[in-house]
C-alpha positions as CSV (number, residue, x, y, z in Angstrom):
1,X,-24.3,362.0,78.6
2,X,-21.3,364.3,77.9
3,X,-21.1,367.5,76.5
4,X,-20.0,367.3,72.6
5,X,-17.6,370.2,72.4
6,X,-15.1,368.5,70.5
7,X,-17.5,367.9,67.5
8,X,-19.0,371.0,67.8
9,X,-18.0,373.6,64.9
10,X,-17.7,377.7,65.5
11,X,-20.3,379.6,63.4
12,X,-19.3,383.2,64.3
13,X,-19.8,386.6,62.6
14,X,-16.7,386.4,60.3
15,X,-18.8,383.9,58.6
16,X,-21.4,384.0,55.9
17,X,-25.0,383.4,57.0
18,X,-25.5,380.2,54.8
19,X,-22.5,378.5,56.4
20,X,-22.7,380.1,60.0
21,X,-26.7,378.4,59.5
22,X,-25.3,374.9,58.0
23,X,-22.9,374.8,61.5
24,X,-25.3,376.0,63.8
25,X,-27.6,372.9,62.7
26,X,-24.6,370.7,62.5
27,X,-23.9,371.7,66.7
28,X,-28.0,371.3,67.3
29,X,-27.9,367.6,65.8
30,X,-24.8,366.9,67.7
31,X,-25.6,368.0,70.7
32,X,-29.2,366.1,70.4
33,X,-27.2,363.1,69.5
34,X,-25.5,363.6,72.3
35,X,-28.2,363.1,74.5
36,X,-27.6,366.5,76.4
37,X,-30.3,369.5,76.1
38,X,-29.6,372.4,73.7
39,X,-28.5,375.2,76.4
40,X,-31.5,378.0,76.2
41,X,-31.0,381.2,75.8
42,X,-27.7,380.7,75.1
43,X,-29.0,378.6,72.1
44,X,-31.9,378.6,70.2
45,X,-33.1,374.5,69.8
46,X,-34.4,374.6,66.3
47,X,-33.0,373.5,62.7
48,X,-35.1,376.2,60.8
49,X,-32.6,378.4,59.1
50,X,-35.3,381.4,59.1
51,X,-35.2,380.9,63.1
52,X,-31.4,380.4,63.3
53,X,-30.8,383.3,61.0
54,X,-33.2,385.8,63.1
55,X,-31.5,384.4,66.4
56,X,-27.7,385.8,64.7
57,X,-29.3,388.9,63.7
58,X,-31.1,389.6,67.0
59,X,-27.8,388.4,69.0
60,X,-25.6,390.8,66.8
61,X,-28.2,394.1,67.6
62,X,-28.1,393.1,71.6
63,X,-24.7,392.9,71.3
64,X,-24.4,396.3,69.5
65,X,-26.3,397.9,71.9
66,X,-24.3,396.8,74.4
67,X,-21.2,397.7,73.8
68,X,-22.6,401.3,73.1
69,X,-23.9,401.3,76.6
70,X,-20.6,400.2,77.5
71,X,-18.5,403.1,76.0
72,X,-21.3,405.8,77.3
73,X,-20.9,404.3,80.5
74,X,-17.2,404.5,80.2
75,X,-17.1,407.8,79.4
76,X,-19.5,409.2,82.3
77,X,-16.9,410.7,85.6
78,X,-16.1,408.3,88.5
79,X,-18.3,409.7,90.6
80,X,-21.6,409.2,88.5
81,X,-24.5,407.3,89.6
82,X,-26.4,405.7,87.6
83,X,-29.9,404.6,88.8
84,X,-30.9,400.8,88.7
85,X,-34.1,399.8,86.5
């Protein structure tokens, strides 16, 4: 078994959904072919487009929220603590 990168196809944001949807399947039935497992949670292992769609959109709001964490945290002085959850 070897990883597939070579066939595998980008599906990123600049995208639109219906086609960042048709590649994300295209990578799942690759890397299935492949013999390898689909790498959760960095990938979701399904074909559903419903599923694949609501795994962009969730991905994209995690994302947004972090990167506003990011430039709060950024902006607090040097010498801030911040406590640990």
């Amino acid at each position: 078994m070897q990883w597939p990168r070579s066939q595998l196809l980008r599906h990123g944001p600049e995208l639109p959904m219906a086609e960042r949807i048709c590649r994300y399947q295209h990578n799942i039935r690759v890397i299935r072919a492949s013999g390898c497992r689909v790498p959760a949670p960095a990938l979701i292992d399904t074909l559903d487009p419903k599923e694949i769609e609501a795994w962009f959109i969730e991905g994209a709001a995690t994302s947004r929220r972090l990167k506003t964490l990011i430039k709060r945290l950024a902006g607090l002085p040097g010498d801030t603590k911040v406590p640990r959850a």
